[in-house]
Backbone as CSV, one residue per row, in Angstrom:
resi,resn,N_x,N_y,N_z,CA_x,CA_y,CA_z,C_x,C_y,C_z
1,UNK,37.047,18.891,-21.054,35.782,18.591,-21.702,35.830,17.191,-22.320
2,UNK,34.830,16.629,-21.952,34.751,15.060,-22.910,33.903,15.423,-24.484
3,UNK,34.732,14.244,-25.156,34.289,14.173,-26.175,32.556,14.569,-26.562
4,UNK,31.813,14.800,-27.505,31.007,14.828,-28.134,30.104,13.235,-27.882
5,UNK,31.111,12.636,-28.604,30.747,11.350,-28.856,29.968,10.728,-27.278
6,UNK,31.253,10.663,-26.810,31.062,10.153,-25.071,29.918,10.651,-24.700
7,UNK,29.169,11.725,-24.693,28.432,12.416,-24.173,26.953,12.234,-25.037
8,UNK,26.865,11.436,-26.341,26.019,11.067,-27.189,26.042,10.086,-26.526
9,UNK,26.670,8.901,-26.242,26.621,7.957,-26.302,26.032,7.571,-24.660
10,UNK,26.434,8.235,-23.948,25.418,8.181,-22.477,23.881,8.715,-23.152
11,UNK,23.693,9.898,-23.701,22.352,9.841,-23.749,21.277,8.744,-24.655
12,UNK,22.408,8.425,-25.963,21.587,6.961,-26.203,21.726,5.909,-25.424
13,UNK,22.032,5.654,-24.588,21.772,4.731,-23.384,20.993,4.784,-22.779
14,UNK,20.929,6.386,-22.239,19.744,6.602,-20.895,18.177,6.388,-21.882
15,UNK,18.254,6.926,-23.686,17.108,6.490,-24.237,16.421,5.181,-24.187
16,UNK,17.519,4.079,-24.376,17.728,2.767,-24.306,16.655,2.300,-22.948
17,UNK,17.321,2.603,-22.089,17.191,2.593,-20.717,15.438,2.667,-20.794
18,UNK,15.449,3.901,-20.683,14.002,4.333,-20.534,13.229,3.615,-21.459
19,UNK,13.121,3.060,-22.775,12.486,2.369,-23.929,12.224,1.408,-23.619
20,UNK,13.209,0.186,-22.531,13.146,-1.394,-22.389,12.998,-1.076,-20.813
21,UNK,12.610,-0.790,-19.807,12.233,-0.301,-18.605,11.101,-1.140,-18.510
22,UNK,10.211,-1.357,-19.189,8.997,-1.748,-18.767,9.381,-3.150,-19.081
23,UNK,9.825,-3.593,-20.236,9.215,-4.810,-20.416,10.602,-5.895,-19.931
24,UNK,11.759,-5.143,-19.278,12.958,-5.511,-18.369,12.573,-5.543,-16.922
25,UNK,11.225,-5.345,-16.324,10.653,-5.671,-15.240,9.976,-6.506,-15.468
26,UNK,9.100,-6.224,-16.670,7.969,-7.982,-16.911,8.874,-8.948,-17.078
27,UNK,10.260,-9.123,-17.242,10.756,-10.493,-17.902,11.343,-10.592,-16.513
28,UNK,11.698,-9.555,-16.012,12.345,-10.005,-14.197,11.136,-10.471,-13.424
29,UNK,9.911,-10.227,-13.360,8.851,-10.664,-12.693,8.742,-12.191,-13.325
30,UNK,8.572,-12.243,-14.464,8.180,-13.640,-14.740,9.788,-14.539,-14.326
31,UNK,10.720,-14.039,-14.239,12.228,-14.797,-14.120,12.507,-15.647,-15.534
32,UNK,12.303,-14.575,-16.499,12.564,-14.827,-17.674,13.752,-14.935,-18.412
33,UNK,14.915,-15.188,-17.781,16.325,-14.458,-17.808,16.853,-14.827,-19.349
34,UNK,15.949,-16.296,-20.133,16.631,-16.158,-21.278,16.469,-14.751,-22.427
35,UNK,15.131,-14.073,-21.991,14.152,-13.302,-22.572,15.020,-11.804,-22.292
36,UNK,15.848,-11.519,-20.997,16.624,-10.531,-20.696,17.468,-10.703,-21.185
37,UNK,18.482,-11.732,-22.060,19.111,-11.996,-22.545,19.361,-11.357,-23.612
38,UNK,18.529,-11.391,-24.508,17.944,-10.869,-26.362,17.393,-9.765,-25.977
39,UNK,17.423,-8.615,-25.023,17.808,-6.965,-24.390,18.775,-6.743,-25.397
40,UNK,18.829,-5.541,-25.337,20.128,-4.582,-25.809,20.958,-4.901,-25.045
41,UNK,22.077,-4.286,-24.957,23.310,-4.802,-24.154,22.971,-3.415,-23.225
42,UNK,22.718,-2.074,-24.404,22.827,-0.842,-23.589,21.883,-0.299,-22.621
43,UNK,20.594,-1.659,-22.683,19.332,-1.116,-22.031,19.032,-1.354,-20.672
44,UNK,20.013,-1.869,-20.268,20.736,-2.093,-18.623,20.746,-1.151,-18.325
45,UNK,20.287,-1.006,-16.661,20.657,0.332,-16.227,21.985,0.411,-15.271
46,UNK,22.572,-1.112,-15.773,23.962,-0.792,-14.610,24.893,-0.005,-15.552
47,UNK,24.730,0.048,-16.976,25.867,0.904,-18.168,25.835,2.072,-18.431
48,UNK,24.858,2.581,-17.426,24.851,4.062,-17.546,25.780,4.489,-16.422
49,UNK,26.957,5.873,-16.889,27.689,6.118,-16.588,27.975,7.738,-15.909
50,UNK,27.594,8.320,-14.631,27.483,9.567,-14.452,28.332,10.291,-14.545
51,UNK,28.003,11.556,-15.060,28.623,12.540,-15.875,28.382,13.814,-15.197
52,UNK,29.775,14.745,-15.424,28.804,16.466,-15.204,28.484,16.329,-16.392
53,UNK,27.443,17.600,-15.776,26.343,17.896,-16.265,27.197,19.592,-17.569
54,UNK,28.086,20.172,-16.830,28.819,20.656,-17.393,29.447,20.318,-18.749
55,UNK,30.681,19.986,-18.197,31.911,19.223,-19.094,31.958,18.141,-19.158
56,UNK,30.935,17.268,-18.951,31.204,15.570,-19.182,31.798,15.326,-18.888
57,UNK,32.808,15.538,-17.432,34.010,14.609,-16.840,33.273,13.506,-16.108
58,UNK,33.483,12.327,-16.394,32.753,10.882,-15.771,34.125,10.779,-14.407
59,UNK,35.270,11.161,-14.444,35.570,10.885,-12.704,35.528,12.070,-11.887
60,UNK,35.397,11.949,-10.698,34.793,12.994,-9.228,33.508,13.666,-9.839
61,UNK,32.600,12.547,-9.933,31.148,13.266,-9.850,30.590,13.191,-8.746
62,UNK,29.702,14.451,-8.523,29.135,14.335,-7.059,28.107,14.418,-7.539
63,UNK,27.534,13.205,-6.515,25.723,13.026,-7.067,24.340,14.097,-6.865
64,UNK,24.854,14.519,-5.110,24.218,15.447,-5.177,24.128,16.753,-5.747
65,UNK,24.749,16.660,-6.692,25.175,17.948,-7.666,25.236,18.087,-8.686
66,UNK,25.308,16.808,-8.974,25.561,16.615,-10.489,26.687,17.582,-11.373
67,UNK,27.488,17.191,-10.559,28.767,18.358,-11.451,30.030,17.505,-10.921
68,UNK,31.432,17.802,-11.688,32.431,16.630,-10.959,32.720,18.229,-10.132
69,UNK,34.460,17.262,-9.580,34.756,18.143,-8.175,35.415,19.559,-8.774
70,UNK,35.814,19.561,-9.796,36.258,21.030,-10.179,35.293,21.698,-10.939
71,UNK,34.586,21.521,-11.707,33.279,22.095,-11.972,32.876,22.706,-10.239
72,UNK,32.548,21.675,-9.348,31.696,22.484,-7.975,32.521,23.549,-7.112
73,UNK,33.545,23.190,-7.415,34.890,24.093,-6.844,34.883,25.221,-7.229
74,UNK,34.917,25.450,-8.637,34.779,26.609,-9.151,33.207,27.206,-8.857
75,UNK,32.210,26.609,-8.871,31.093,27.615,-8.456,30.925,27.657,-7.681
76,UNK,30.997,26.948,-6.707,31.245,27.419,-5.405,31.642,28.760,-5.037
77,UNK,33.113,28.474,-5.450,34.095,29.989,-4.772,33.218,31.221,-5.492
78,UNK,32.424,31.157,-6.369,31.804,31.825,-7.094,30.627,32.435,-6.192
79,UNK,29.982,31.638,-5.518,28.887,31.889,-4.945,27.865,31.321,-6.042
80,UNK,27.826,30.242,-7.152,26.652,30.007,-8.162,25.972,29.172,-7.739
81,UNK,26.569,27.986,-6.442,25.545,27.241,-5.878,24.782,27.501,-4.371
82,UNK,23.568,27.800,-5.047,22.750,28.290,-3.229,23.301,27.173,-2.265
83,UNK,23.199,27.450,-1.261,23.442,27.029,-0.009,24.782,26.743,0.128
84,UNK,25.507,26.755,-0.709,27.463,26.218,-0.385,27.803,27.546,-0.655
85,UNK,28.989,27.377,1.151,29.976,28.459,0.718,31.407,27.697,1.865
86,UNK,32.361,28.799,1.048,33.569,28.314,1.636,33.618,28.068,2.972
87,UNK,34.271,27.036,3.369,34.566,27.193,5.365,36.059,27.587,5.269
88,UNK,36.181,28.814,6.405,37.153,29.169,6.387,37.435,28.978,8.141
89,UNK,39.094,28.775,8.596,39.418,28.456,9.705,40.520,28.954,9.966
C-alpha cells in the first residue's frame, strides 16, 4: 500500500490539473510561454503520475485497468474482472 500522503498528493494535482486546463490552452494558443511559466509547477499534465486504483502502487500499472499487475492477478484468478480469465495450456 502507498502512503496516504502519495495518494493525496496525486489527487491535488489532478485538482490542479483540471483548475489551469483552460487557461494552459489559451496561453498555448496565443504561444505565451512566459505566461505558462507563472503556472503552478503541479498544473502540468505531464506530473501526474498513474496509480492503482486499489493500493496506490505507481509501478506495473495497467492502463486499461487501472490496477497494477498484482492487484489484476489477484482478481483475475478470482474471476472479479468480466471478460479475463486464466489461459491454461
Amino acid at each position: 500500500m502507498a502512503k496516504e500522503s502519495m495518494k493525496a498528493r496525486e489527487v491535488k494535482r489532478a485538482k490542479l490539473i483540471a483548475k489551469y486546463a483552460a487557461k494552459r490552452q489559451q496561453l498555448l494558443d496565443e504561444g505565451n510561454y512566459d505566461g505558462l511559466q507563472n503556472l503552478p509547477r503541479n498544473s502540468s499534465p505531464i506530473r501526474i503520475h498513474n496509480r492503482c486504483k486499489i493500493t496506490g502502487r505507481p509501478k506495473g500499472y495497467m492502463r486499461q485497468f487501472g490496477l497494477s499487475r498484482i492487484q489484476f492477478r489477484e482478481m483475475a484468478s478470482k474471476g472479479l474482472i468480466p471478460g479475463v480469465r486464466k489461459a491454461s495450456w
